[in-house]
N, C-alpha and C positions, 0 to 999 in steps of 0.2 A: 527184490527189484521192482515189484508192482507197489509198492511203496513210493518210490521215487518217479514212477512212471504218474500215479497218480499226483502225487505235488508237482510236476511240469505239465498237467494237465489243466491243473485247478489254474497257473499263473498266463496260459495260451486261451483260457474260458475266459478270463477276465480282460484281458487287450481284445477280443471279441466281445463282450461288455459294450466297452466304451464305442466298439464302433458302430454296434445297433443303435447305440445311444444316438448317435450322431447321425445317420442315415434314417432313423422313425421320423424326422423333420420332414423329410422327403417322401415316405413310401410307406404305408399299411403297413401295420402289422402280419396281418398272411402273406402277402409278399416277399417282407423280410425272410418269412420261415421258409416260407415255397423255396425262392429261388436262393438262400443259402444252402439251404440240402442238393437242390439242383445243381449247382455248379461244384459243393464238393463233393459227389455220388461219382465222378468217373476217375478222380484221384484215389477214392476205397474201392473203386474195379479193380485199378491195377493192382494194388495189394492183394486182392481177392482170387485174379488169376494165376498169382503167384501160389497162395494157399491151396488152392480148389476146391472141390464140394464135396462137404462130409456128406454121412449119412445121419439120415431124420429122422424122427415120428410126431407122434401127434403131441407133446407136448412144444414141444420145437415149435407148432404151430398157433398151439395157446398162448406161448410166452413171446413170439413176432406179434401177433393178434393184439395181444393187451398192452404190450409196450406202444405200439403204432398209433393207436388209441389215446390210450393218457399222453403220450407226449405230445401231439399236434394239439392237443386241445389246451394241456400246458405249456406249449412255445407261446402261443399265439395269444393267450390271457396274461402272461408274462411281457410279451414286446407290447400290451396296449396297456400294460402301468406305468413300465415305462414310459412310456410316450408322455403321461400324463401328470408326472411326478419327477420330481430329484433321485437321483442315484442313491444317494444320500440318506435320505428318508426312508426308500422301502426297500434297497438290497439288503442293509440287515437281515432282514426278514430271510432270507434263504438258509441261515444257519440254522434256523427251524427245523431242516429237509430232516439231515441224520437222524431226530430224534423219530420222525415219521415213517422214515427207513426203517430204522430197528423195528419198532411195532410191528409193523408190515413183514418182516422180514423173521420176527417169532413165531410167525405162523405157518404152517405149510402150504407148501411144501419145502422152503427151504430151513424153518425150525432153528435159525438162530436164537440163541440165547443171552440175555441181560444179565451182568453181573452188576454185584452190588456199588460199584465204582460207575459204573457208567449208568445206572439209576440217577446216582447221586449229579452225574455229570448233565443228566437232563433234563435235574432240579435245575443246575446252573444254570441253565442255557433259558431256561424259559422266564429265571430271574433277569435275563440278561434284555430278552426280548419287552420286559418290563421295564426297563430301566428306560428302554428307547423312546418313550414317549412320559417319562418321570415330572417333566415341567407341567404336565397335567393332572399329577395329582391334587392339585390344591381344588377339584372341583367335586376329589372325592378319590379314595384309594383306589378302583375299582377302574377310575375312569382311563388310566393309561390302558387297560385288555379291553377296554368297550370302544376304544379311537380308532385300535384297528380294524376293526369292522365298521365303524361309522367312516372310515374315510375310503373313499372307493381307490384309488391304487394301495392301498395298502390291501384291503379287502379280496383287491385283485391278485396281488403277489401270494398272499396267504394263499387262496386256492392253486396256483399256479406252483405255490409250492410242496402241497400237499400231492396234485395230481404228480409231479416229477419223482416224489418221492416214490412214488410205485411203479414207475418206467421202470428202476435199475433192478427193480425185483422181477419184474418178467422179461428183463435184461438175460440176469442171471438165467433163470428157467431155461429160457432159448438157447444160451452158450450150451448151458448141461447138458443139454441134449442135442447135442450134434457129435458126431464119431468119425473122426478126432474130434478134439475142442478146438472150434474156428468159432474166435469173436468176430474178426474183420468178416465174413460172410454173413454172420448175423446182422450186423452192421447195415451189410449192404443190402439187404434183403428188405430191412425195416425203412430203409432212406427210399428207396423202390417206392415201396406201397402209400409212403403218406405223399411224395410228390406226382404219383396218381392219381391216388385218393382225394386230395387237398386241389389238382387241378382244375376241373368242375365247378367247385365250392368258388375258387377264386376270380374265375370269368363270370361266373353268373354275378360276383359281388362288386368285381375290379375292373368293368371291360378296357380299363387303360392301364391295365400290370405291365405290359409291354413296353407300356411306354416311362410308367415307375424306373424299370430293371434298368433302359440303354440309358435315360439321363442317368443311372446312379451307376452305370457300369464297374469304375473302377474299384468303389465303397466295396461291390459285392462281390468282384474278383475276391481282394482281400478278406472277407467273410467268407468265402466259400473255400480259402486254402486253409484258414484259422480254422474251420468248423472239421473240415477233414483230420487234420492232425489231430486237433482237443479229443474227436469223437473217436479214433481210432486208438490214442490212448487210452482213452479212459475206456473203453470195452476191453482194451488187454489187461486192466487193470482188474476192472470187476471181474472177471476170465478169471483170473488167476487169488485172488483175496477172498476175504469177506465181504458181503455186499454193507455189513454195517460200515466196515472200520472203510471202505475205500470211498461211500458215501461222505464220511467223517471227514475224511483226507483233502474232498471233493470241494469241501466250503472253505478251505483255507482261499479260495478265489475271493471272497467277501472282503477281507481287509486288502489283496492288490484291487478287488474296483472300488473302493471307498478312498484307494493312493490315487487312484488313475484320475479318477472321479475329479478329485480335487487339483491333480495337475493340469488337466485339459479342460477342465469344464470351469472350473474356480468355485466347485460346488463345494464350499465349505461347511463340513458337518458339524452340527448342536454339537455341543458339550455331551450330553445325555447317549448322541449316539454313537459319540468315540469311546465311552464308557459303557454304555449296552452290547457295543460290540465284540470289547476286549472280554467282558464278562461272558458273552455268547460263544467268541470262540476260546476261552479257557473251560468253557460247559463241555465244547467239542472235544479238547484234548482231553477230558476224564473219560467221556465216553469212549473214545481209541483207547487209552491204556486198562479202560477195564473190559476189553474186548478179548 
């Protein structure tokens, strides 16, 4: 079931995509993040008081602690590549996560392990993210892996996706430790802290957020219901799987924003990266079946 819960996640992330896409015109990137989680934190209450409050320990606290962390810092370096870049160009880049998950996710405490198929699936993948800037080799074989980091939203997503890739690991840790297993209270817990945490940060940066949010009110309704459902699936997802294969599962969102991308925006992608892409997520399906 968390299968399929995860693939209706990945297609609800991505019409959430398009619509940051379209609202960063308007409003900061912290903003975007702030008051997205803002408006969907009392839609995962009410799921919440339906569940109630397990019991905790200290690990519960490491794994809210270190998710809350990397992800704010990864929302918010993510909405400013966007801002600054085509969909097109640097979403690729996200298929990256899974293989950054696994690594992360061999080690303890959760001690996944890499079979020989999903090795090989993460040779593809990185062949794939090669492929994506292929029109530049003629400057030198080397020069498609040296663009991503010479070009600053790419540069940006890259870290943006490396730090995401360690949220869903102390994702994981946080669920495990709660008795019974309540992802939607971990959830809400983590949503809590960074739109505390992040509020400070954002007055001292934005003192016109307020006025960002009510011009863009409707935009952020609709992000803050997208972001509710996406985020409360995908933690029953992780809840319930492998944090590799559901990270996996997770970038099937890449090719619906690179469709959406191209319907609503007319952002029509290189040759290199309809083909980087397909390569990237055929990397991703090795890595799931050798899981």
């Amino acid at each position: 079931m968390w299968f399929y819960i995860a693939l209706a996640t990945s297609l609800i992330s991505a019409v959430s995509v398009i619509f940051s896409k379209k609202i960063l015109k308007e409003v900061s990137p912290s903003v975007l993040t702030w008051c997205t989680l803002f408006l969907a934190t009392p839609i995962i209450a009410i799921f919440t008081i339906k569940e109630g409050i397990p019991e905790l320990n200290i690990l519960f606290v490491v794994g809210v602690a270190g998710s809350v962390l990397f992800y704010t810092i990864s929302t918010i370096v993510q909405f400013r590549a966007m801002k600054i870049a085509d969909l097109s160009t640097i979403y690729p880049l996200v298929a990256l996560g899974p293989i950054l998950t696994l690594i992360v996710a061999f080690l303890p405490p959760l001690n996944e392990k890499l079979s020989f198929i999903a090795i090989i699936g993460v040779l593809v993948t990185l062949f794939g993210t090669y492929i994506l800037n292929v029109s530049n080799a003629k400057e030198g074989l080397l020069k498609p892996i040296k663009l991503l980091f010479e070009n600053k939203a790419s540069a940006l997503m890259i870290l943006s996706v490396f730090l995401s890739s360690v949220v869903i690991v102390f994702d994981k840790l946080a669920i495990n430790n709660t008795l019974p297993k309540n992802t939607i209270f971990v959830l809400l817990v983590e949503n809590i802290l960074v739109i505390v945490g992040l509020l400070p940060i954002l007055y001292l940066r934005n003192k016109n957020f307020a006025r960002q949010i009510f011009d863009n009110k409707k935009l952020f309704i609709i992000l803050g219901v997208l972001n509710a459902f996406s985020t409360i699936l995908a933690f029953s997802a992780v809840g319930g799987g492998s944090v590799g294969i559901v990270s996996t599962i997770l970038k099937a969102q890449l090719l619906f924003v690179l469709l959406f991308s191209f319907i609503f925006f007319k952002d029509k992608p290189k040759l290199e990266t309809i083909i980087g892409s397909i390569i990237m997520i055929l990397g991703v399906i090795l890595i799931k079946i050798g899981l």
